[in-house]
C-alpha positions in Angstrom: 8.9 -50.7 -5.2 6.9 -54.0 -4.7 4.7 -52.5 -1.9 3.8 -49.0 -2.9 2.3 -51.6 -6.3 -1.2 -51.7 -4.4 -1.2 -47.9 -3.3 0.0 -47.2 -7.5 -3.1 -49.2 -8.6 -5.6 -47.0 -7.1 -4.0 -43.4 -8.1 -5.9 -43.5 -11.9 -9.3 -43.6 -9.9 -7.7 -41.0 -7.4 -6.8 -38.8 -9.7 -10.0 -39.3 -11.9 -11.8 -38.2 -8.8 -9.6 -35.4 -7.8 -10.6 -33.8 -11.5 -14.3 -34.2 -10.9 -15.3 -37.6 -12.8 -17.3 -39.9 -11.5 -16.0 -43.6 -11.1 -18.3 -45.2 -13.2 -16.4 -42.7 -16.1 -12.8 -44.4 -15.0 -14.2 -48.0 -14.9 -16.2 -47.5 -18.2 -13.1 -46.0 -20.2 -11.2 -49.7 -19.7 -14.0 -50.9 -21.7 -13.7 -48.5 -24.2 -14.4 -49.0 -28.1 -11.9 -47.2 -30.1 -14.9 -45.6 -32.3 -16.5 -44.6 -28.7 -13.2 -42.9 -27.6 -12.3 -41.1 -30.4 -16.0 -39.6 -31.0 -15.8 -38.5 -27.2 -12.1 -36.7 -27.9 -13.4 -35.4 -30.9 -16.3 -33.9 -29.4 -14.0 -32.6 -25.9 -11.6 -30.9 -28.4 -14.5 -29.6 -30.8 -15.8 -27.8 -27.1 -12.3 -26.5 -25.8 -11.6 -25.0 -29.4 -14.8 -23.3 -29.5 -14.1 -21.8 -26.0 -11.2 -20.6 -26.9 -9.7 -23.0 -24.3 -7.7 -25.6 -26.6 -4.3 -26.8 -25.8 -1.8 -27.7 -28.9 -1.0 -31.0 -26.7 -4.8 -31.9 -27.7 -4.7 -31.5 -31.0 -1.7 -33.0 -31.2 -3.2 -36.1 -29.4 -6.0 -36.3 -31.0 -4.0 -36.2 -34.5 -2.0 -39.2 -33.0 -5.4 -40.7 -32.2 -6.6 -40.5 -35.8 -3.2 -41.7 -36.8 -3.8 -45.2 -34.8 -7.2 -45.6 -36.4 -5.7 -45.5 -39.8 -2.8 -47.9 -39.1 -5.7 -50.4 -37.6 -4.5 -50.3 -33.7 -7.2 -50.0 -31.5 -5.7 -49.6 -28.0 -3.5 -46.7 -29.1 -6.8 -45.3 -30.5 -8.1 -45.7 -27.1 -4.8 -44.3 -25.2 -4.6 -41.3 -27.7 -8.5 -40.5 -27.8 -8.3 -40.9 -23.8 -4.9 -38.5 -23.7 -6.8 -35.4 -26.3 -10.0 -35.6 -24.1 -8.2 -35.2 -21.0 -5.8 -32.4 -22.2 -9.3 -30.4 -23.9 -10.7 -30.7 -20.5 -7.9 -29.6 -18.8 -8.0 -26.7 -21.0 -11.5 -26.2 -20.6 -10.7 -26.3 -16.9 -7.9 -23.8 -17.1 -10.1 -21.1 -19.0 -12.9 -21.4 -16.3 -10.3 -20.8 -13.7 -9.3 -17.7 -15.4 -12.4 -16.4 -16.0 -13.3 -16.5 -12.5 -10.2 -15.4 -11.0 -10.9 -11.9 -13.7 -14.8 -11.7 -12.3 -13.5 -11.3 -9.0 -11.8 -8.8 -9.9 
């Protein structure tokens, strides 16, 4: 497993790219405040729910999110917020998708 460890390093910027964010968004989220991360889930999930587009996996997330705040632990704040903003997008995502496949039709 030791040399696919350089190849496994890159695939969060891969992948970050592959969904359409820019790399600056991948290296500024390691710098993350936990107040900064949870306002940006908040605001991701606010948007998929109003589109009709949330996922339950967001919410739940986001609850665990809110969860780490109160208990004082700031980088599960930060992995949580991170996890309900990528899951509302996703969502987001997903609904687009379908709402172009049905204009095609």
């Amino acid at each position: 497993m030791t040399r696919f460890r350089p190849r496994l390093a890159a695939l969060p910027l891969l992948l970050a790219l592959c969904a359409g964010a820019r790399a600056t968004d991948t290296v500024t989220d390691a710098s993350t405040s936990p107040a900064a991360a949870l306002a940006a889930a908040e605001a991701a999930v606010a948007e998929a729910r109003q589109r009709q587009a949330l996922w339950t996996t967001a919410v739940s997330a986001l609850r665990e999110a809110r969860a780490a705040l109160a208990r004082g632990d700031p980088a599960a704040v930060v992995t949580w917020s991170r996890r309900a903003r990528e899951l509302a997008e996703l969502g987001l995502r997903q609904r687009q998708d379908a709402d172009n496949r049905t204009d095609r039709h």
